[in-house]
C-alpha positions in Angstrom: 42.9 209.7 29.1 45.6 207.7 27.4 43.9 205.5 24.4 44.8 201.7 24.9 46.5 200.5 21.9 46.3 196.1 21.3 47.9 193.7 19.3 46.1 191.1 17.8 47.4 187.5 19.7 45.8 184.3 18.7 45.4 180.8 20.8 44.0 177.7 20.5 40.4 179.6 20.6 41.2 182.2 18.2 42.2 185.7 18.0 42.4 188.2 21.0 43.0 191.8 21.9 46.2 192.1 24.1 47.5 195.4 25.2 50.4 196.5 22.8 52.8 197.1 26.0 51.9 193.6 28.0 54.4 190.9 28.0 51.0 188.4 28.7 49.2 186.9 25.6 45.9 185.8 24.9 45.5 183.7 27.6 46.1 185.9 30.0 44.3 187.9 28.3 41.3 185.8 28.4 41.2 185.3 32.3 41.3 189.0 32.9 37.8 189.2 31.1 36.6 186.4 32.4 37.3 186.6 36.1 36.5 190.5 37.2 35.9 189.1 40.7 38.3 191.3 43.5 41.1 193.2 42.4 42.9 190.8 44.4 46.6 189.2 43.0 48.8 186.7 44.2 51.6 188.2 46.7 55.0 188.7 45.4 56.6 185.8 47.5 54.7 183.1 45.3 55.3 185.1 42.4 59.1 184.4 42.7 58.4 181.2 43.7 56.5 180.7 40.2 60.0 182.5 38.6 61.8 180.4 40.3 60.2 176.7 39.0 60.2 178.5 35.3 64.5 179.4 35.8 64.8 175.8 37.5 62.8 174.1 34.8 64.4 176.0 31.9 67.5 175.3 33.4 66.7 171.6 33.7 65.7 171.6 30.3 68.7 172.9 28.9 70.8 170.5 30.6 69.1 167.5 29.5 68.6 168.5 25.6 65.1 168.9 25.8 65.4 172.5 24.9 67.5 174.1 22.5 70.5 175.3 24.4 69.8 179.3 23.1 66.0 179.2 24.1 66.7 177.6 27.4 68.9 180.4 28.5 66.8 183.3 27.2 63.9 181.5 29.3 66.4 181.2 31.9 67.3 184.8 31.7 63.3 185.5 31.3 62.7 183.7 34.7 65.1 185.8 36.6 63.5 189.0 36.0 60.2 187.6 37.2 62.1 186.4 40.3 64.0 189.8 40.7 60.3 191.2 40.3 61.0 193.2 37.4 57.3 192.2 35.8 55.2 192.1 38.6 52.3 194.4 37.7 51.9 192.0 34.6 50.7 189.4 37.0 46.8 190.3 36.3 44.9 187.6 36.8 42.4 187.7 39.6 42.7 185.4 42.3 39.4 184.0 41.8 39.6 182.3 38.6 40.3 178.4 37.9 40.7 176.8 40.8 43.8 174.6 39.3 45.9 178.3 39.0 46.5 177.3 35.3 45.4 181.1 34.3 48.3 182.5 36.6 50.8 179.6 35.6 50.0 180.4 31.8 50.3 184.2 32.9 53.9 183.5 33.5 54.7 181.5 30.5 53.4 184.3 28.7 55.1 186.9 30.0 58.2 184.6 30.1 58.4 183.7 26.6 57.8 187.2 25.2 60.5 188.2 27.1 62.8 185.4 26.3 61.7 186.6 22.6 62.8 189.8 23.4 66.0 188.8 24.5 66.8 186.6 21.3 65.7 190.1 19.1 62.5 188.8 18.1 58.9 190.4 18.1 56.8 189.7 21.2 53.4 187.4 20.5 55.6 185.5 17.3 56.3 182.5 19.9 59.2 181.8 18.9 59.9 180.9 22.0 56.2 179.3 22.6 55.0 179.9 26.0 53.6 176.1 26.0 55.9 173.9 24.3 58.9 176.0 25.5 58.6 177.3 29.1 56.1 174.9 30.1 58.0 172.0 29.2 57.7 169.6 31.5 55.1 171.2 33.3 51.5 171.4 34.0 49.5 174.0 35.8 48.7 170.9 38.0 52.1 170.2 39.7 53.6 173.9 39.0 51.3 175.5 40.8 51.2 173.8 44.5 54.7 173.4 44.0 55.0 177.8 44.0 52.4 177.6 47.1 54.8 174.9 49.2 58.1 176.9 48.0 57.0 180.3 48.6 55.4 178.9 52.5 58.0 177.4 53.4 60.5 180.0 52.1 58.0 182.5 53.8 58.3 180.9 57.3 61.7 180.0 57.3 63.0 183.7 56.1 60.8 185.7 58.3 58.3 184.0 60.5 60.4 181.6 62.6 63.1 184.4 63.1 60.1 187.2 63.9 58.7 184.4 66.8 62.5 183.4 68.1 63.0 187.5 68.5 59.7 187.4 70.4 60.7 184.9 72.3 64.0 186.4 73.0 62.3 190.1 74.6 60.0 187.8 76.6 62.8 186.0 78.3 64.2 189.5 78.9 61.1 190.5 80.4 61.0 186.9 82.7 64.7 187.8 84.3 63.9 191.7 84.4 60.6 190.7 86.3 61.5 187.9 88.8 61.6 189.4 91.3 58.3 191.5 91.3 55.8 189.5 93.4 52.2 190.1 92.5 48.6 188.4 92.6 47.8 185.7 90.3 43.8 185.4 88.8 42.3 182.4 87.7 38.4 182.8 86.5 39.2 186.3 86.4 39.6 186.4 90.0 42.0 186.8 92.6 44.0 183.9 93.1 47.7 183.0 95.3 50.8 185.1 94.2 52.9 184.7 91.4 56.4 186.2 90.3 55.5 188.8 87.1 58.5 186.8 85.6 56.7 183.3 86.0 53.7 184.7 84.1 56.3 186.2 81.5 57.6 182.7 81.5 54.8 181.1 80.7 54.0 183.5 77.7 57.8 182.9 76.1 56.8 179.4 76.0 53.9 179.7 74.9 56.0 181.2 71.8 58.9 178.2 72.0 55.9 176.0 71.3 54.4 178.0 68.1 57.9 177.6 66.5 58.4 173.8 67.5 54.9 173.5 65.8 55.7 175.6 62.8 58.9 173.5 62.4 57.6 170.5 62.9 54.6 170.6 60.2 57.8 172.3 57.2 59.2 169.3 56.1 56.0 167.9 55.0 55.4 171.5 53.1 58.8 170.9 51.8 57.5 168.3 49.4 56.9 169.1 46.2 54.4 167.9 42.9 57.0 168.7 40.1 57.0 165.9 38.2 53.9 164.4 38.6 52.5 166.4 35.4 48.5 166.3 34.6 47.3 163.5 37.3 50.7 162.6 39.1 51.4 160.1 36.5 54.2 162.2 35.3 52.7 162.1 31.3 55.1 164.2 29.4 57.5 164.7 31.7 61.1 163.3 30.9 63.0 161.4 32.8 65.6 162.8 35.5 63.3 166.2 35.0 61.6 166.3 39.2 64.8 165.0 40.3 67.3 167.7 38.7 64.6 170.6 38.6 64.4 170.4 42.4 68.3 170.4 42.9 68.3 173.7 40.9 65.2 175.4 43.5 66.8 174.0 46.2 70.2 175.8 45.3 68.2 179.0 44.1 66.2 178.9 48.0 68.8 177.1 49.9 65.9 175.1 51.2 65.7 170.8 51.1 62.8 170.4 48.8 62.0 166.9 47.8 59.9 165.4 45.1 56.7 164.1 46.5 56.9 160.6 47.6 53.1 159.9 46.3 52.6 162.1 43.3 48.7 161.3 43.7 48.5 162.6 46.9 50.4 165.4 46.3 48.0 166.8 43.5 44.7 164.9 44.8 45.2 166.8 48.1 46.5 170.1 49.8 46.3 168.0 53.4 49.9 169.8 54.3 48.7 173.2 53.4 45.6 172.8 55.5 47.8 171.4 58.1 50.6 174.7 57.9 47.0 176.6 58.2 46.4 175.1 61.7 49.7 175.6 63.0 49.5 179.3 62.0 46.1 179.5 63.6 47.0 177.9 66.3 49.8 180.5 67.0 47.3 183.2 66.5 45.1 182.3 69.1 48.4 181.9 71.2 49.1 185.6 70.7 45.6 186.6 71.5 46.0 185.9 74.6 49.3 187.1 75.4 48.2 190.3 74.0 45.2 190.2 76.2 47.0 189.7 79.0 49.0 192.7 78.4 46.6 194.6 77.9 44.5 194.0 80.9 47.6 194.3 83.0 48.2 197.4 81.2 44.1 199.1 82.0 44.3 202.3 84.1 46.4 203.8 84.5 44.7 204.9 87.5 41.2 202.5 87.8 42.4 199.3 85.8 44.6 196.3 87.1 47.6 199.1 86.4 50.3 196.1 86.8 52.4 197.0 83.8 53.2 200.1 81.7 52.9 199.8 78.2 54.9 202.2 76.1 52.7 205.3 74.5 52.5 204.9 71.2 50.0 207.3 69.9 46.9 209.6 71.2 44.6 207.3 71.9 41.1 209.2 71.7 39.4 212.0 69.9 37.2 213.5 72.3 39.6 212.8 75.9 43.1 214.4 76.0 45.9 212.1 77.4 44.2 209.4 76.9 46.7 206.4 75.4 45.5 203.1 74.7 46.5 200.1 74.1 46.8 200.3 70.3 49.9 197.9 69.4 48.2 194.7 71.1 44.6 195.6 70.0 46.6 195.4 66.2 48.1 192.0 67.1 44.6 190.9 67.7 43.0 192.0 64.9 45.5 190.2 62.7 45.0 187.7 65.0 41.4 187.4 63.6 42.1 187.6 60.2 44.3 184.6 60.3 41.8 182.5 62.3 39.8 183.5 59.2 41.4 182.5 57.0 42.1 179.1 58.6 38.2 178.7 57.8 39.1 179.1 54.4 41.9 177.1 53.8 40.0 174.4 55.7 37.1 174.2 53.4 39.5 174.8 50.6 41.2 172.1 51.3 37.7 169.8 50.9 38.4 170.1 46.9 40.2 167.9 46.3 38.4 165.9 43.8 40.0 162.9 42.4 43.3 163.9 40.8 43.5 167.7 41.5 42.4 170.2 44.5 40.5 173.3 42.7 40.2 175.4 45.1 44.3 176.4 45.0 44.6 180.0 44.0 42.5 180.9 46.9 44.3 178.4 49.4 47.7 180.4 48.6 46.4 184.1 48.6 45.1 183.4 52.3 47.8 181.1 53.7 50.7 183.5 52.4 48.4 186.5 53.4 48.3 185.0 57.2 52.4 184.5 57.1 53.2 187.7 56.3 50.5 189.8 58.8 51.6 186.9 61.2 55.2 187.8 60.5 54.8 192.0 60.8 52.4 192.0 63.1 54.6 189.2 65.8 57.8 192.1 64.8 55.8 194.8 65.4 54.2 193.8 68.8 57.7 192.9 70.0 59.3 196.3 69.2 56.6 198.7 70.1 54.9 197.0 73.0 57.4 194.1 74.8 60.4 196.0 74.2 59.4 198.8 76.1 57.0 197.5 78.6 57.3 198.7 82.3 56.3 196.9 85.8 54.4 199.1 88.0 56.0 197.4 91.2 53.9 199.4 93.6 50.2 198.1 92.3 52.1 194.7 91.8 52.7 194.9 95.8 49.8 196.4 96.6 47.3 193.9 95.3 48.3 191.1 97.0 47.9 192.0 101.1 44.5 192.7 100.0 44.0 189.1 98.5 41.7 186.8 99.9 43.3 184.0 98.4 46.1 184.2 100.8 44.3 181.9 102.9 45.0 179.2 100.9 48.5 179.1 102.3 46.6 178.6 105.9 44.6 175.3 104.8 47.1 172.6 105.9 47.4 174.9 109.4 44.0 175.0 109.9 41.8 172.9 107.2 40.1 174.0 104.4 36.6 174.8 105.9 38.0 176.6 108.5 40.1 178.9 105.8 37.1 178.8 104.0 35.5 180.8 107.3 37.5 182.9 107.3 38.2 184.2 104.0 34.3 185.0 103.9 34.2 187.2 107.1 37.4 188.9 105.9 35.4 189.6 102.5 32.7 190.8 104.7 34.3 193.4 107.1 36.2 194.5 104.0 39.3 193.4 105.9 42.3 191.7 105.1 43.0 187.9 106.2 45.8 188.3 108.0 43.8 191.1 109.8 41.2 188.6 110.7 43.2 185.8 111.9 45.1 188.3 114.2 41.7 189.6 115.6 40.7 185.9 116.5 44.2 184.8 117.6 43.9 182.1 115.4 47.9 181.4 114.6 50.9 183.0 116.4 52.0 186.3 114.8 55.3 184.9 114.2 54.0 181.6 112.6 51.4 183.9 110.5 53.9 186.1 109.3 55.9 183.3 107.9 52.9 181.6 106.4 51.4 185.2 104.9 55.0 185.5 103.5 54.4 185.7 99.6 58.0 185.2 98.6 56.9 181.5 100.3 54.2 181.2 98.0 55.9 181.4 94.7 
C-alpha cells in the first residue's frame, strides 16, 4: 500500500496533518476526522454552484479594490476550475457535519486559495493567498452556503427537470391523438365504470404533467432569492457596500438565471421556508407519477389474464425461474424513485424546523436530499418517457372487448327508464352472467333500434 505522506498546516487551533497532495488545509482537514458519519458528499451541481459564488465574489472583489487586483484573479482563475470540476474528489467533507455547511464552504476556500497560490508560483499551505481574509471576503458560511443550495436548485430545475417533464408531456399528448379513437371501459373504485376514449385517460395523465411544471415554476422565483450579502446574521457585518448587488450580476451572467438578493436578509438565513416549499412541489410531482405509472402498469398486466389494455415495450427478462416472462420494470423504477423523493420530503420538512434564530442548521443535509430528489426526478421522468411511453402499444381488441360486457352500461338507460329500474336490471344481468343489453332485449324493455342507439359507446364519451 502506498504510505500517506502530510504536511504540517496550522489554524487558529494549532497544527494539523494534511495530506501532502490535497489542495484542502487544516480545516478541512479537521472535519474529515471529526465527521466519519456516511461516505456521503455533496453532488457536483452545488459544487459548481459553490465555485461559482467564490469566481463571482473574487470577481466582485477585484472590481471594487477590496482585493488586490493579482490575488483576485488567481482566486478568480482558482474558482473556475472548481466550477469546470477539475478538484472535485477534494470535496471531502461528509455531509453530516455542521449544520451551517461552514466545513464544506471552508473546504472550498481552502482548496481555492492553494490553488490561487499555485497559480501566483507560491507554495501551497503559505496563505499567501489566505483562504479567509482572501476568498472568503465578503462572505460567511451563513449566506454562502444557502446561496450554492438556491443556485444549484434552481439551476437544476431549470436545465434538466422542467425540460425532462415538458418532453413527458409532449409523448403523452402523442399518445392522447394516437389513442382517440380507441373506446374502452373506464373503472372507478377499481371497478367497472361507463366508457371512456384511451386518449381522454392519456389526456388526463399529460395534464397531470402540465400542472407539475406550472407548480415547479411557480414556487422558482422565490428559490431565486439569494442571502449573499447578509454575512453572519443578515446584518451584512463585514460586507462592503455594492458587494450582494454586483456579486449577483456576475452569477447571474455566469448561470444566465435572474437571481436577486434577498429582500429580508433575516428571513433568508433564519429560515429555508422556500426550500421546504421546492421539496413539496417535487413531492407532489412524485406522487403524480406514481400514479400514472400505476396506471400503466395495471393496463399493461397479462398479457393474457391481466386488464391486457396496453402493450408496454419489453425491456428486459423479467424473471428468473419463468421464461418469457417480461415485466413491468421501467414504471416499477419510476416508483421506486418516486419513494425516495417522498422520503426525502420528510426530511427536508423536518430540516426545515431548524431554523433557530438567525441561522437554519440543518443545511448540508436539506441540499444533499433536495438536489438528490431533482436529479432521480429528472432521469427517472427521461427514462420512463423513452423506454416505456415512447413505445407503448393499445391492445384495441381487449379495449373493445371489455366494454359490451360492462354492467355499467346501464347507466346510459337511467333517464329512459329510472334509476331503480337500471338498478334491476344491471343485478339480474350480473346474475345470469349476461350482458345488459342482452337482458333488456329478453324483457323487451326498449325498442332494439332505440337500445342500440342508447348502448352506442361512441355516445357515451
Amino acid at each position: 500500500m502506498k504510505k500517506t505522506i502530510y504536511r504540517i498546516e496550522t489554524d487558529t487551533m494549532g497544527k494539523v496533518k494534511v495530506p501532502k497532495d490535497s489542495y484542502y488545509g487544516a480545516q478541512t482537514q479537521r472535519a474529515v476526522e471529526n465527521f466519519p458519519i456516511s461516505n456521503l458528499r455533496f453532488p457536483e451541481s452545488f459544487i459548481k454552484a459553490l465555485g461559482i459564488i467564490k469566481y463571482a465574489a473574487a470577481k466582485a472583489n477585484g472590481e471594487l479594490k477590496l482585493v488586490d487586483a493579482k490575488i483576485s484573479k488567481a482566486i478568480e482563475k482558482a474558482a473556475r476550475e472548481v466550477i469546470n470540476g477539475r478538484f472535485g474528489s477534494q470535496f471531502v467533507v461528509d455531509i453530516f457535519q455542521t449544520g451551517s455547511g461552514t466545513s464544506t464552504n471552508m473546504n472550498a476556500n481552502e482548496i481555492i486559495s492553494n490553488r490561487a497560490i499555485e497559480i501566483l508560483r507560491g507554495k501551497i499551505g503559505d496563505k499567501t493567498v489566505h483562504p479567509n481574509d482572501h476568498v472568503n471576503k465578503c462572505q460567511s458560511s451563513n449566506d454562502v452556503i444557502p446561496s450554492a443550495i438556491h443556485i444549484a436548485a434552481v439551476v437544476e430545475c431549470k436545465k434538466s427537470l422542467i425540460p425532462a417533464l415538458k418532453a413527458l408531456a409532449h409523448a403523452f399528448n402523442r399518445k392522447v391523438k394516437e389513442f382517440h379513437s380507441i373506446l374502452k371501459i373506464g373503472r372507478t373504485h377499481l371497478q367497472d365504470a361507463t366508457p371512456i376514449r384511451l386518449g381522454q385517460e392519456f389526456s388526463g395523465y399529460s395534464r397531470q404533467i402540465e400542472l407539475a411544471i406550472e407548480r415547479l415554476k411557480s414556487v422558482l422565483p422565490r428559490v431565486s432569492e439569494l442571502a449573499l450579502g447578509g454575512s453572519a446574521v443578515g446584518t451584512g457585518i463585514n460586507v462592503s457596500k455594492g458587494f450582494a448587488k454586483r456579486c449577483i450580476q456576475i452569477i447571474n451572467k455566469e448561470t444566465g438565471h435572474n437571481f436577486k438578493e434577498a429582500k429580508n436578509h433575516f428571513e433568508a438565513q433564519g429560515s429555508r421556508d422556500s426550500l421546504v416549499e421546492l421539496s413539496g412541489v417535487l413531492k407532489t410531482i412524485a406522487v403524480g407519477l406514481i400514479k400514472i405509472a400505476n396506471d400503466i402498469r395495471w393496463l399493461g398486466s397479462g398479457p393474457r389474464c391481466g386488464l391486457g389494455e396496453l402493450v408496454l415495450p419489453h425491456t428486459q427478462p423479467g424473471s428468473s425461474i419463468m421464461p418469457g416472462k417480461v415485466n413491468p420494470v421501467i414504471a416499477e423504477s419510476l416508483i421506486q424513485a418516486c419513494a425516495q423523493i417522498i422520503g426525502n420530503d420528510a426530511t427536508i420538512t423536518y430540516s426545515g424546523q431548524g431554523g433557530n434564530f438567525e441561522l437554519n442548521v440543518m443545511m448540508p443535509v436539506m441540499a444533499y436530499n433536495l438536489l438528490q430528489s431533482i436529479q432521480i426526478l429528472t432521469n427517472s421522468t427521461i427514462n420512463f418517457r423513452k423506454r416505456l411511453i415512447e413505445g407503448l402499444k393499445a391492445n384495441e381488441g381487449n379495449c373493445k372487448n371489455s366494454i359490451e360486457k360492462s354492467l355499467a352500461l346501464v347507466t346510459s338507460l337511467v333517464p329512459e327508464i329510472g334509476y331503480e329500474k337500471a338498478a334491476i336490471l344491471a343485478k339480474k344481468a350480473y346474475r345470469e352472467e349476461k350482458t345488459i343489453r342482452e337482458v333488456v332485449l329478453s324483457e323487451k324493455i326498449l325498442p332494439d333500434k332505440k337500445l342500440a342507439k342508447l348502448l352506442d359507446p361512441e355516445k357515451m364519451v
